[in-house]
C-alpha positions as CSV (number, residue, x, y, z in Angstrom):
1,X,-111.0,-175.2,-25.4
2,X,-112.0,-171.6,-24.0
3,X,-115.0,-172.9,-22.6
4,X,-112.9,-174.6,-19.8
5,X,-112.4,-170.7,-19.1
6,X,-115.7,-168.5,-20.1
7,X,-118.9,-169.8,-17.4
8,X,-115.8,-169.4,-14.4
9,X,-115.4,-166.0,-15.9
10,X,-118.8,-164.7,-17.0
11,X,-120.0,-165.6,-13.4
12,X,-117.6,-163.1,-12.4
13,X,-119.0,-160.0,-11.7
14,X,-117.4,-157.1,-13.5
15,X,-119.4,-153.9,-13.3
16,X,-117.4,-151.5,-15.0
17,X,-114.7,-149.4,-12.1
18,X,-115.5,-152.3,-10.4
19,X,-113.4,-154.8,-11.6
20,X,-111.5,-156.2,-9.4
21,X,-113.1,-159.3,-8.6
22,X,-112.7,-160.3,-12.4
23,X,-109.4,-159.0,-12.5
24,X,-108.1,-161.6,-9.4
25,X,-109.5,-164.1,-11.5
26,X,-107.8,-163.6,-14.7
27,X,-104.5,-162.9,-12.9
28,X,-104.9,-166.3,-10.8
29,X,-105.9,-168.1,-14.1
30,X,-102.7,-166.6,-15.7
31,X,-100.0,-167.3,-12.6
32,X,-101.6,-171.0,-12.6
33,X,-100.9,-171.5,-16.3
34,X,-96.9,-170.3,-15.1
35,X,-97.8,-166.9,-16.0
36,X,-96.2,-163.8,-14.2
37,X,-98.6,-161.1,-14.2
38,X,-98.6,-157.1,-13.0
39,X,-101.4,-155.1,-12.1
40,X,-101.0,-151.4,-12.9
41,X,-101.8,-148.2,-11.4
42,X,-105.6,-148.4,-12.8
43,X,-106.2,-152.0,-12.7
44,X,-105.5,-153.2,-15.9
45,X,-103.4,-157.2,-15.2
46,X,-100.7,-157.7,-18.1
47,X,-98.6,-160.5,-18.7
48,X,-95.3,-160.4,-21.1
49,X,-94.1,-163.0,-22.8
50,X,-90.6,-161.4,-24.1
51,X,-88.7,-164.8,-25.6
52,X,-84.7,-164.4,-24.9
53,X,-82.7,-162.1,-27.8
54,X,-86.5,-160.1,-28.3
55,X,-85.5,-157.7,-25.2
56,X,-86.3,-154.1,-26.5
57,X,-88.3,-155.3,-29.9
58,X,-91.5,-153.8,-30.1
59,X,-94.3,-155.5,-28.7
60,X,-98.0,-156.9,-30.2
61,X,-100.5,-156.4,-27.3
62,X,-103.7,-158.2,-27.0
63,X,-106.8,-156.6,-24.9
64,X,-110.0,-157.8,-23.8
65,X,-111.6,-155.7,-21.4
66,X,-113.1,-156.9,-18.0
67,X,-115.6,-154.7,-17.2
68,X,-119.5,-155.6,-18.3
69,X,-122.5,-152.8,-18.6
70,X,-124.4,-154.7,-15.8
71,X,-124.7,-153.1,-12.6
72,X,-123.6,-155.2,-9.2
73,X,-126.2,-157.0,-8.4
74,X,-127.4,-158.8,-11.7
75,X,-127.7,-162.3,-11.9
76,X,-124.8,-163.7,-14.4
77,X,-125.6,-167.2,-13.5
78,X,-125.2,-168.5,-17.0
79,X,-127.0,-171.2,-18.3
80,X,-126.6,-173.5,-21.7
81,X,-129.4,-174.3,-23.9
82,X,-129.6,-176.0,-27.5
83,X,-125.7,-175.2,-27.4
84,X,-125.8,-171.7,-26.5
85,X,-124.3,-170.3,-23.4
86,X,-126.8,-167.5,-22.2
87,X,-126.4,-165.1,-19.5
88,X,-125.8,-161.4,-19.0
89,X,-121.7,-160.3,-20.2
90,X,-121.4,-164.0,-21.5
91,X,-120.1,-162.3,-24.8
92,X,-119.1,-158.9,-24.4
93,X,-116.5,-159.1,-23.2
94,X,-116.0,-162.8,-21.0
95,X,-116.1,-164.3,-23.9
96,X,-113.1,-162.6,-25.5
97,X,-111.2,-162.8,-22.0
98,X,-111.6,-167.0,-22.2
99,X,-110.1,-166.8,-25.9
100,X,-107.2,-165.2,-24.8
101,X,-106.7,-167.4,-21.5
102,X,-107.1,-170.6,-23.6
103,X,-104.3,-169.2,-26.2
104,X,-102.0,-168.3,-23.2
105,X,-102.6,-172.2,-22.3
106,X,-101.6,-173.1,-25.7
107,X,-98.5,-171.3,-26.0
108,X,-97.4,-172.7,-22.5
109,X,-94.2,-173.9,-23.1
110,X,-93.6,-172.9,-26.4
111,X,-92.6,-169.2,-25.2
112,X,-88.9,-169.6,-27.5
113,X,-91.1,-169.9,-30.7
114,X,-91.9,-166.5,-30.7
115,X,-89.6,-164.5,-32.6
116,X,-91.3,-161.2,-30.8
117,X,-92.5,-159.9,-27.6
118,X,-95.9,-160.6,-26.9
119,X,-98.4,-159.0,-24.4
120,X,-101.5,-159.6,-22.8
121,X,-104.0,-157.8,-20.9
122,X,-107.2,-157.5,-19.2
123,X,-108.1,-154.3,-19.0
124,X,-110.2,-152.1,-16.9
125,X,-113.1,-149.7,-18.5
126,X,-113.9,-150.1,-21.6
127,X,-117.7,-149.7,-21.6
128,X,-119.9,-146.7,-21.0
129,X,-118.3,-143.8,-18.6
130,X,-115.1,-146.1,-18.3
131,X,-114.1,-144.1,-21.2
132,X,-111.8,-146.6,-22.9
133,X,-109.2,-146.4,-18.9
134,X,-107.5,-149.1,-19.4
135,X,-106.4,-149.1,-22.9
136,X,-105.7,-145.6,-22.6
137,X,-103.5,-146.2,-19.7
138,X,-101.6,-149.0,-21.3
139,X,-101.0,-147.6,-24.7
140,X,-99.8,-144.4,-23.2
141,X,-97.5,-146.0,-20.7
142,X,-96.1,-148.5,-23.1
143,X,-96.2,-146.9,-26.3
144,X,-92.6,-146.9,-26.9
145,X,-92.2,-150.9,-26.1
146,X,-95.2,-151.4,-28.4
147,X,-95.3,-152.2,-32.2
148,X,-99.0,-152.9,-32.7
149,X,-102.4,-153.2,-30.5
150,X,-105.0,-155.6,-30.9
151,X,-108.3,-154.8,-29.0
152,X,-110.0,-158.7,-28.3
153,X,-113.6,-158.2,-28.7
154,X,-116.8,-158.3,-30.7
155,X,-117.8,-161.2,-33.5
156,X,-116.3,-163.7,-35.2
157,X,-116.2,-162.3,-38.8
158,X,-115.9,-158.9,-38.0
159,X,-112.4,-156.6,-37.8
160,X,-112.9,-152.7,-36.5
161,X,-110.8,-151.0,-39.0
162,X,-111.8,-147.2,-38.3
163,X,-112.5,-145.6,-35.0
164,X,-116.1,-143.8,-34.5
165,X,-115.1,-140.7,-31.8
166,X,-117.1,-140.4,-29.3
167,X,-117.8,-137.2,-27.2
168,X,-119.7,-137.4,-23.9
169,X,-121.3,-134.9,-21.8
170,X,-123.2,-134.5,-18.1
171,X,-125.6,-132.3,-18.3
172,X,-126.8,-130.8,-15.1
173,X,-129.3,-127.4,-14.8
174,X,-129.8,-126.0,-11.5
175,X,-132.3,-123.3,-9.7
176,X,-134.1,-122.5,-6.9
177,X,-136.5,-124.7,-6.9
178,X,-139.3,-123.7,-4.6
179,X,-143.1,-124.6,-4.6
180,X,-145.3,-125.1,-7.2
181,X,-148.0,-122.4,-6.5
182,X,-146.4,-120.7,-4.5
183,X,-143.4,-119.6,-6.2
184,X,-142.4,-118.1,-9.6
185,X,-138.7,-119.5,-9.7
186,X,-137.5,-121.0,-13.3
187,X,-137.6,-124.9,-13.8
188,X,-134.8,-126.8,-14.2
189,X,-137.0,-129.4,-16.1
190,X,-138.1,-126.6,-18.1
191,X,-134.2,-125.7,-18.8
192,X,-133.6,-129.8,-19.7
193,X,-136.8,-130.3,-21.7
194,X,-136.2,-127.2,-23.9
195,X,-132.0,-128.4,-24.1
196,X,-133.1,-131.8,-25.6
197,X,-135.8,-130.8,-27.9
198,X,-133.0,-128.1,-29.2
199,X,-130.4,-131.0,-29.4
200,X,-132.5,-133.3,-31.8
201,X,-132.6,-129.7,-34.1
202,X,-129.3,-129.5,-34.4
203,X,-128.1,-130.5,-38.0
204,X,-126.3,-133.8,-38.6
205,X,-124.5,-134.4,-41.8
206,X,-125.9,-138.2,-42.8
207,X,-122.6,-139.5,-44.1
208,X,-119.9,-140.0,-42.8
209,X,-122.4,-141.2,-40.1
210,X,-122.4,-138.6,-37.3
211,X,-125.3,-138.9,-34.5
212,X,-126.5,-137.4,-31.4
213,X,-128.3,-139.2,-28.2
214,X,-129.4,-138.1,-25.1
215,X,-129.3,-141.4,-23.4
216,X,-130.5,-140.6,-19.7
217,X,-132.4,-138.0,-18.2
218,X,-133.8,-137.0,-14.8
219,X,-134.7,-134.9,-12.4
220,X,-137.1,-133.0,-9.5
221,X,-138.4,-134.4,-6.4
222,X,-142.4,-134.2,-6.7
223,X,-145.2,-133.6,-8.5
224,X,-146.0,-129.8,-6.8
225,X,-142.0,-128.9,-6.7
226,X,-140.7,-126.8,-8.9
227,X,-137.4,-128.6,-9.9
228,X,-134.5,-127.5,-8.4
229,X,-132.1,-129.6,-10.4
230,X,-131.7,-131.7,-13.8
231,X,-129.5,-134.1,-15.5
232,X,-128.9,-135.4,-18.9
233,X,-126.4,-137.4,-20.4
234,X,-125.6,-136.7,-24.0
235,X,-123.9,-139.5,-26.5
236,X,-122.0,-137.6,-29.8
237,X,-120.4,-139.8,-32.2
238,X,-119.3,-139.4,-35.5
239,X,-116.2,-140.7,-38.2
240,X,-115.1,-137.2,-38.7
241,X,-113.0,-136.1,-36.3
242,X,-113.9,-132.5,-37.8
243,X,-117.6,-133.1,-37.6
244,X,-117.9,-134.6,-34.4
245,X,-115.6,-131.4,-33.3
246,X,-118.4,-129.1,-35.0
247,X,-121.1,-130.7,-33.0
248,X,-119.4,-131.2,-30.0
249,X,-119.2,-126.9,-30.1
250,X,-122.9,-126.8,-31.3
251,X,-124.2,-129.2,-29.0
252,X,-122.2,-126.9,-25.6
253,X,-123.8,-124.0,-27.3
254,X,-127.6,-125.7,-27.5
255,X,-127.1,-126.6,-23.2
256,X,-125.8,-123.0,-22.3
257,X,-128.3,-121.4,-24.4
258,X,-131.2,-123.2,-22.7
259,X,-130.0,-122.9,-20.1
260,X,-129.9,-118.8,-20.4
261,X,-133.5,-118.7,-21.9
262,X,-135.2,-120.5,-18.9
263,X,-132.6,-118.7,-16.3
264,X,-131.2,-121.5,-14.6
265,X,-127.4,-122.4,-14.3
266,X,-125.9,-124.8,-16.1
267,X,-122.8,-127.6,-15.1
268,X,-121.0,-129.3,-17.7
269,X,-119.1,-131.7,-17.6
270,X,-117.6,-134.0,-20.0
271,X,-117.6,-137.3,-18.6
272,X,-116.1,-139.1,-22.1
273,X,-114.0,-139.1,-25.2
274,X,-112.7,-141.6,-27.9
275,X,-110.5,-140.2,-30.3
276,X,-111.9,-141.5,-33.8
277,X,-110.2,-141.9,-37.0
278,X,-108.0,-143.9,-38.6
279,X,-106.1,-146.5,-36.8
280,X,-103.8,-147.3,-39.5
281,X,-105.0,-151.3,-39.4
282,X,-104.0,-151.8,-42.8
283,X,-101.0,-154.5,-41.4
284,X,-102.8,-156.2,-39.3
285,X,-105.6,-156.3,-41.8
286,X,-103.9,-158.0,-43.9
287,X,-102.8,-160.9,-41.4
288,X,-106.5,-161.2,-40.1
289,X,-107.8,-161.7,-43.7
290,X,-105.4,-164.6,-44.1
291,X,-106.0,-165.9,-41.0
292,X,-109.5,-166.1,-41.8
293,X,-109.1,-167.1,-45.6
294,X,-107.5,-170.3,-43.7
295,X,-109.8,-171.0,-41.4
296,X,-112.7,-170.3,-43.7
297,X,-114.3,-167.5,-42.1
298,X,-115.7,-164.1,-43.7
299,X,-114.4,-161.3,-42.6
300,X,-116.6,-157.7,-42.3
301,X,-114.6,-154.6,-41.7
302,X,-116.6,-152.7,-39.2
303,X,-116.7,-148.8,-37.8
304,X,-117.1,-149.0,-33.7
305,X,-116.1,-147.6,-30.8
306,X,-113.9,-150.1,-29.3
307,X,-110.3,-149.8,-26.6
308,X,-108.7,-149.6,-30.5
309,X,-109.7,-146.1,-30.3
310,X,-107.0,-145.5,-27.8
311,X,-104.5,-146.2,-30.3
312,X,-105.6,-143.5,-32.6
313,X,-103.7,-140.3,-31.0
314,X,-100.7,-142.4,-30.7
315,X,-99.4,-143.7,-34.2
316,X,-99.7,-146.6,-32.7
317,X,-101.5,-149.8,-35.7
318,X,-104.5,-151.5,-34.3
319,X,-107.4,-153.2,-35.2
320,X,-110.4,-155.4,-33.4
321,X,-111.3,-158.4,-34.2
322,X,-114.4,-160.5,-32.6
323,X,-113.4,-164.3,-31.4
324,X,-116.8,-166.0,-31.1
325,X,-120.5,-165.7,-32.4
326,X,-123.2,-164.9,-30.4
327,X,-126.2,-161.5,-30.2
328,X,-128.2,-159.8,-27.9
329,X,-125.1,-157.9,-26.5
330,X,-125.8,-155.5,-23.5
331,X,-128.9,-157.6,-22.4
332,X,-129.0,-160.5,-20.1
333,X,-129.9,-162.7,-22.3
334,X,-127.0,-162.1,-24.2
335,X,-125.8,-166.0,-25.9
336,X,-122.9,-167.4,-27.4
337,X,-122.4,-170.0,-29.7
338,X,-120.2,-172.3,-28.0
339,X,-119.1,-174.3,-31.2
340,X,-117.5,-171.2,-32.1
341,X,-114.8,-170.8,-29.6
342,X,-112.5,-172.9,-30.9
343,X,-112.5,-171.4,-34.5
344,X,-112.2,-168.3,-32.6
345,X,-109.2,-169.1,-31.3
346,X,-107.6,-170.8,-34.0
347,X,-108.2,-167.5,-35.5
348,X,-106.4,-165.3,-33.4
349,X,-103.7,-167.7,-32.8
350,X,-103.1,-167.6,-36.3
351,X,-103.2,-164.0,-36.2
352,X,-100.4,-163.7,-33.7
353,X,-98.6,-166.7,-35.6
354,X,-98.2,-164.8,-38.2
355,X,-97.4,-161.3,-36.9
356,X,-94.4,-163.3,-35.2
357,X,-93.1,-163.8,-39.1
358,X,-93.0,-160.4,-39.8
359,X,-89.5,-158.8,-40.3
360,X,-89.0,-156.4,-37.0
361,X,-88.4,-152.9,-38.3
């Protein structure tokens, strides 16, 4: 049962580029269920199961990412009520991470029934600026040992099928600052003010679904200072890669250009971007629809931003498919259901079970 795995883990901490605490668990938790594991250049911990005669066949690789959105610091004590398990990153993603220990448990042993290498990680980065890291780093270091990708994470029901893009930008005006009667020097909080109220004009088609956020913004040190310096952070998303390219250009030109009217400088810096698309799921699709048809579970196809997005620029089929029920993701109350950890994994063993009885191209 992945609950043997998920309070151990979710009590954890796992700020994302911070990792590495979780990340000695998971590859202690693997090595004590006989499992050899690597650690790569960025932190990611992979284990590969490669049966005898599969040497060279391509490889299905299973992800669930360690890091959580909460900062060092938070409380993850997790707690169980009315047969819930509640605490901050209990879900998203420690949830995902138990699934795919308990399955390594369950295959212990049984290594010569797979007819195909199979490979599993815990990767670094997945949430906010981590910028997708760690699948990016294993998909493009692997890519020619691999034959499909399967991201871990998200609901039980639900399979991302297409890959929102997602562009991400720093923001920072600067002047001279100077005092606030005394001086006539430009505002950088003038600059950002004016560069957000000229972002929310900008014109977004409403289908396919493109959207623009600034999600953060900050700046000057007192009420009778002129602000010397900004910051914004800015969230574009859309499932056009075309569109989101459009207002990725219009969105640049809406920063510089306030920046110009005010007469402060402007630094920009992207700090973030998930190629979007297609990610050619239609195989995988398939076997995660049966797999659920057997175990009784609807199944949503979803859009999201998820480490399957890593996949996209490389050919490369993946999909990502949820393993347990819970809500309030991102918040520390998030919950899960703990009766649904076992159907979760049933789910995705089946999934691998029958991706082993495909014919290897």
């Amino acid at each position: 049962m992945p609950l043997a795995y998920l309070t151990r883990i979710a009590q954890t901490p796992a700020p994302t580029f911070d990792e590495a605490e979780r990340a000695d668990l998971m590859a202690a938790l693997w090595e004590e269920l006989g499992y050899a594991t690597e650690r790569d250049e960025v932190g990611n911990v992979l284990t590969r199961l490669t049966p005898p005669g599969t040497e060279g066949w391509p490889a299905l690789l299973l992800a669930a990412h360690l890091d959580t959105v909460f900062p060092r610091g938070t409380d993850v004590t997790v707690r169980e009520e009315g047969g819930k398990l509640i605490g901050p990153g209990v879900g998203d993603n420690s949830a995902s991470l138990a699934v795919l220990t308990a399955l390594l448990r369950d295959l212990r042993g049984r290594e010569g029934e797979l007819r195909r290498p199979l490979w599993v990680a815990a990767n670094v980065a997945e949430e906010g600026l981590g910028d997708l890291r760690g699948a990016k780093h294993l998909i493009a270091t692997h890519r020619e040992r691999l034959g499909a990708f399967i991201a871990v994470d998200g609901y039980l029901g639900v399979a991302v099928t297409r890959a929102v893009g997602v562009r991400r930008y720093r923001a920072t005006f600067l002047g001279p600052g100077g005092h606030s009667w005394g001086d006539q020097a430009p505002s950088a909080l003038h600059a950002l003010g004016t560069a957000i109220h000229d972002l929310y004009a900008l014109r977004r088609p409403a289908t396919p679904r493109t959207t623009l956020n600034v999600g953060l913004a900050s700046g000057g040190t007192s009420v009778n200072t002129i602000a010397g310096s900004a910051e914004l952070l800015l969230d574009l998303r859309s499932l056009d890669p075309e569109l989101l390219d459009d207002l990725d250009r219009r969105a640049q030109a809406a920063l510089h250009g306030a920046a110009r009217a005010v007469g402060v400088g402007l630094r920009l810096e992207r700090v973030g971007d998930r190629p979007g698309g297609d990610l050619g799921a239609a195989p995988l699709l398939d076997l995660a629809r049966e797999a659920a048809r057997e175990g009784r579970t609807d199944l949503r196809l979803a859009s999201s931003s998820t480490d399957a997005n890593a996949a996209a620029p490389h050919a490369l089929p993946a999909i990502a498919l949820g393993v347990y029920r819970g809500g309030n993701a991102h918040r520390e109350d998030e919950w899960v259901q703990v009766s649904s950890l076992g159907p979760g994994l049933r789910f995705l063993a089946r999934v691998v079970a029958l991706y082993q009885r495909r014919p290897v191209a």
